[in-house]
C-alpha positions in Angstrom: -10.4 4.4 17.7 -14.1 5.3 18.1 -15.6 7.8 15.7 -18.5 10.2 16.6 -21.7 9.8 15.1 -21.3 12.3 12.7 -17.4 11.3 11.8 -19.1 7.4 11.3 -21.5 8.8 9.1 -18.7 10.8 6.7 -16.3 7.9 6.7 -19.6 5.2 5.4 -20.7 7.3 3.0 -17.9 10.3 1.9 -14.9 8.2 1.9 -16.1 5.2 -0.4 -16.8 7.8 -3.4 -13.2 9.7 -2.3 -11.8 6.4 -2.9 -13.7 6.0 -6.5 -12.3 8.7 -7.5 -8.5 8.2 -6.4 -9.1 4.8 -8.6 -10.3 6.6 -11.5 -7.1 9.1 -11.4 -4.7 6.6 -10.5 -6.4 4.4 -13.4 -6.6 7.8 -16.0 -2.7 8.5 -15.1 -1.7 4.8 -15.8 -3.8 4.6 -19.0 -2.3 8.2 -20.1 1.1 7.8 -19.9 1.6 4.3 -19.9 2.2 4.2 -23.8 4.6 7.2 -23.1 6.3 5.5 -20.7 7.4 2.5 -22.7 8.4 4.4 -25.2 10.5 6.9 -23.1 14.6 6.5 -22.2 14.0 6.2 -18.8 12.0 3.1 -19.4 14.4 1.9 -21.7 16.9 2.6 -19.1 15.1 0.9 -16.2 14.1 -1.9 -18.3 17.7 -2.7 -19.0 19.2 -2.1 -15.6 20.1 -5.3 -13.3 17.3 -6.0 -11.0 18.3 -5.0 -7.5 18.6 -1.3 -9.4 14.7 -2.2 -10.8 13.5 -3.0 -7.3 15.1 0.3 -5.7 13.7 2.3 -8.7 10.1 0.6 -8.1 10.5 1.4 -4.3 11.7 5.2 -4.8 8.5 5.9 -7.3 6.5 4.2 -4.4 7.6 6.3 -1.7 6.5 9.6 -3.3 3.1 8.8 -4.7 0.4 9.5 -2.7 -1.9 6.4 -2.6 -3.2 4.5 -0.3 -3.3 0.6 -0.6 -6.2 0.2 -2.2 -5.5 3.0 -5.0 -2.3 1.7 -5.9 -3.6 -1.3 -7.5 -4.7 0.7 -10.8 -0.6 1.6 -11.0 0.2 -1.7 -9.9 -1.5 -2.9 -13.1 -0.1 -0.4 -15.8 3.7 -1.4 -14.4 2.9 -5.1 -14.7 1.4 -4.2 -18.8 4.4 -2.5 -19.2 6.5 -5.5 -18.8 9.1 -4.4 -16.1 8.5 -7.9 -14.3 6.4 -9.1 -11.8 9.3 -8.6 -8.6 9.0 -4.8 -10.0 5.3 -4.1 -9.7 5.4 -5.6 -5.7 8.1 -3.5 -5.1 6.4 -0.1 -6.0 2.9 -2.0 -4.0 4.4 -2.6 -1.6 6.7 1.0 -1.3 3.2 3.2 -2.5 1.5 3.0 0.5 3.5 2.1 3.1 6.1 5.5 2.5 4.1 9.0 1.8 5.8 12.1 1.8 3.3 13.9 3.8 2.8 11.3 5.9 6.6 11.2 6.9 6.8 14.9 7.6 4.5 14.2 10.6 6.1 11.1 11.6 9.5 13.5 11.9 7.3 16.3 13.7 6.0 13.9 15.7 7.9 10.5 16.2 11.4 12.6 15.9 14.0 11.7 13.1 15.4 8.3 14.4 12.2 6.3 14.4 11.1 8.2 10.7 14.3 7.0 9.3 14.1 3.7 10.7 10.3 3.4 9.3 11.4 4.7 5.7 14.4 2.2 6.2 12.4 -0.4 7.0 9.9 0.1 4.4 11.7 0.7 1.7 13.6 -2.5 2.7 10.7 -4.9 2.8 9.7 -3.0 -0.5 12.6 -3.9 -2.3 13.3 -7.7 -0.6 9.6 -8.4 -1.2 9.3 -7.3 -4.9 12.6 -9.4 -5.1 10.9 -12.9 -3.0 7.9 -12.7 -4.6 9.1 -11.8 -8.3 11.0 -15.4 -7.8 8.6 -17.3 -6.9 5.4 -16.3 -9.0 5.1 -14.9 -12.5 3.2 -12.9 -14.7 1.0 -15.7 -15.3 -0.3 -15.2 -11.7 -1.6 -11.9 -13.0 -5.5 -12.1 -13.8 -5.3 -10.2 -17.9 -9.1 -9.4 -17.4 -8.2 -6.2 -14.8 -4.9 -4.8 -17.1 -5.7 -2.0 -19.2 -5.0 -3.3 -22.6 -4.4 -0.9 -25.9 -0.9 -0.6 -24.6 0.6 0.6 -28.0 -1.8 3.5 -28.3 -2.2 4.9 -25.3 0.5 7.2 -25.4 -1.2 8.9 -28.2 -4.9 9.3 -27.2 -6.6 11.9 -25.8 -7.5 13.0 -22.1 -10.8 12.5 -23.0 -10.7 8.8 -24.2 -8.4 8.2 -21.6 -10.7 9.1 -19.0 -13.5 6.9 -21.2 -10.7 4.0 -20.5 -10.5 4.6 -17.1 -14.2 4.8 -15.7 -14.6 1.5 -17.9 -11.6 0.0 -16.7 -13.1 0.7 -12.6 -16.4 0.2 -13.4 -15.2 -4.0 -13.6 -14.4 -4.0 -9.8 -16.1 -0.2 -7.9 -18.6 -2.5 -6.2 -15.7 -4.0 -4.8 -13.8 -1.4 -3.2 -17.2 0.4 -1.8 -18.2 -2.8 -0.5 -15.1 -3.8 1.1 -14.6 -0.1 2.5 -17.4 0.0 4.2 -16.4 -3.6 5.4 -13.5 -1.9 6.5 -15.1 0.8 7.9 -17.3 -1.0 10.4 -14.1 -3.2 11.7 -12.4 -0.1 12.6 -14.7 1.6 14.5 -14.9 -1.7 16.8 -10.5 -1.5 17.4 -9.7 0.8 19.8 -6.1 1.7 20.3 -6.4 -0.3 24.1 -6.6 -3.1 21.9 -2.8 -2.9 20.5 -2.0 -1.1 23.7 -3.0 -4.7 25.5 -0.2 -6.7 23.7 2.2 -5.4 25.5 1.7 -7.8 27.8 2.9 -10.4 25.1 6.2 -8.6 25.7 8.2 -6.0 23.7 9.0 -8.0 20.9 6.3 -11.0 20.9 3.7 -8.1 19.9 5.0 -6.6 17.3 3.5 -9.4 14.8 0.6 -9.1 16.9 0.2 -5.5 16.3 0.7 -6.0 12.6 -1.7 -8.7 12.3 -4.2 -6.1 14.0 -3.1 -3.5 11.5 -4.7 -5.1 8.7 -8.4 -4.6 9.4 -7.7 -0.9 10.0 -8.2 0.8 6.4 -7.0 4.3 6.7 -4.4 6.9 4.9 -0.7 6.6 6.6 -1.2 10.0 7.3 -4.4 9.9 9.1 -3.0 7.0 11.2 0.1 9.0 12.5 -2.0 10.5 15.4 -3.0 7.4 16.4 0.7 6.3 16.8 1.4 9.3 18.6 -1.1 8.1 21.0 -0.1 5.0 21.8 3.6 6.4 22.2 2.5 8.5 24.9 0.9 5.2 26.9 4.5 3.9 26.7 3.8 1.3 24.0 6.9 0.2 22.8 7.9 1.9 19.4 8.4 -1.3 17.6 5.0 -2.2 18.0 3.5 1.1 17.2 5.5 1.2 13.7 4.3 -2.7 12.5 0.3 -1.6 13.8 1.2 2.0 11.5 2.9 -0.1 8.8 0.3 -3.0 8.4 -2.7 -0.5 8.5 -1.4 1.8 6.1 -0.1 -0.9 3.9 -2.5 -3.6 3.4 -6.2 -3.3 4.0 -9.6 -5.1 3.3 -10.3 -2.9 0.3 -6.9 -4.0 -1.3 -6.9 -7.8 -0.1 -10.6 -8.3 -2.3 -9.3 -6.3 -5.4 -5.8 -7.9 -5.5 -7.9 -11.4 -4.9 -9.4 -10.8 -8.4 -6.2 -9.2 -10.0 -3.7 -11.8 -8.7 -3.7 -15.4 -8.4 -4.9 -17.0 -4.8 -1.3 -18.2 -3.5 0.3 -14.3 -4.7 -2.2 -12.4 -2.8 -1.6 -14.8 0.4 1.7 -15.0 -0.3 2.0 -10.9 -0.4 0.0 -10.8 2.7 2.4 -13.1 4.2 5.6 -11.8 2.8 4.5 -7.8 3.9 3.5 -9.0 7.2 6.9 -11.0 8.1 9.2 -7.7 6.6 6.9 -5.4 8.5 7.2 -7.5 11.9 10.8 -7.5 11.2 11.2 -3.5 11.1 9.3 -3.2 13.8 11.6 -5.6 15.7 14.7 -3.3 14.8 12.8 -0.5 15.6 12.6 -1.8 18.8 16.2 -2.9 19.2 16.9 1.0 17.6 14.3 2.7 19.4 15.0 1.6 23.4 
């Protein structure tokens, strides 16, 4: 995956402030209408609804927003304030950026329909098994309070403006963060090229699949802009499996994320969601595999 001069100097310096401000409006749209939310039937009808219903709804609101998996954390936070549970706020984490809607129309143009619907499949899957593992073992009180919003009661009722107030204060407790970790991020892409997860095929079929989705993880990039890059390593014959968990992992957890979740969550959630989305992702791509040849 080497990047031109010019492309190296855009992604170090363009995309960290592209990234600032996905936070901001993924924080100003969870601030906004969080109050709204809670107030609304649909909440009330979620709220009340058994939780395998909770999980899928989480996972379905995942799948069409388009954030990445560091963005997602501001929405993360507004559905864990709003009390759906713990199990409910991993699932649509996990499901956010993992499934995009423009990012599966070029995984159908490109991978063909059977491997797209066995990566939504897939996904959604580990999205709603995950929210459910991890909602049982950990609790809110694995939830660091200092990054929620707060002013939960009236912030269905205040203005754009103050709502954008809230939100640049609410980022301005972790930006450093997520430009430092980007960059981070950055700099350990430009130094794994796609020979690298090509190579593991010499692990065999299956053996590289966690392999691949180990790799996946220092590759911070949009699951659309990584669909190319699948495409790629397709042609070379790589197995599909393997190219799905290396698409999977990248898109869906990423250096950025892993140092904001580390002061949001609890030390054994954030390993233990690492863990969790690596096993379910290593297990689509083994169906995909079994599917796929």
């Amino acid at each position: 995956m080497d990047l031109t001069a010019g492309n190296r100097l855009l992604f170090l310096f363009g995309f960290p402030v592209i990234i600032i401000l996905m936070l901001y409006i993924s924080a100003l749209i969870g601030f906004k209408w969080q109050g709204a939310w809670v107030r609304s039937p649909v909440y009330s009808m979620v709220s009340r609804s058994p939780r395998p219903l909770r999980l899928a709804a989480a996972g379905a609101a995942g799948a069409v927003t388009p954030f990445c998996s560091c963005t997602t954390v501001p929405a993360f936070a507004a559905i864990i304030e709003s009390e759906l549970g713990l199990d409910t706020a991993m699932a649509f984490l996990i499901a956010s950026p993992l499934i995009d809607p423009a990012g599966i129309i070029l995984l159908v143009l490109m991978f063909g329909i059977k491997l797209t619907a066995v990566y939504v499949a897939g996904c959604f899957a580990a999205a709603v098994s995950g929210g459910w593992i991890l909602g049982r073992v950990f609790s809110v009180r694995d939830i660091n309070p200092a990054l929620l919003f707060g002013c939960i009661e009236d912030s269905g009722n205040i203005t754009w403006r103050q709502s954008s107030s809230h939100a640049w204060s609410y980022i301005s407790k972790f930006w450093w963060v997520v430009v430092l970790s980007t960059l981070i991020g950055f700099l350990i892409y430009d130094y794994v090229p796609s020979g690298l997860v090509a190579s593991y095929s010499s692990f065999g079929t299956n053996a590289a699949v966690p392999a691949a989705a180990v790799t996946g993880v220092f590759v911070y990039a949009h699951f659309a802009v990584l669909v190319p890059v699948g495409t790629a390593l397709l042609t070379k014959g790589i197995a599909p499996g393997i190219v799905l968990a290396f698409l999977a992992s990248s898109a869906g957890i990423s250096p950025p994320e892993i140092v904001l979740l580390s002061k949001l969550l609890s030390f054994r959630l954030t390993v233990s969601y690492i863990a969790v989305t690596l096993t379910l992702i290593s297990l689509m791509g083994l169906i995909a595999n079994m599917i796929g040849t």
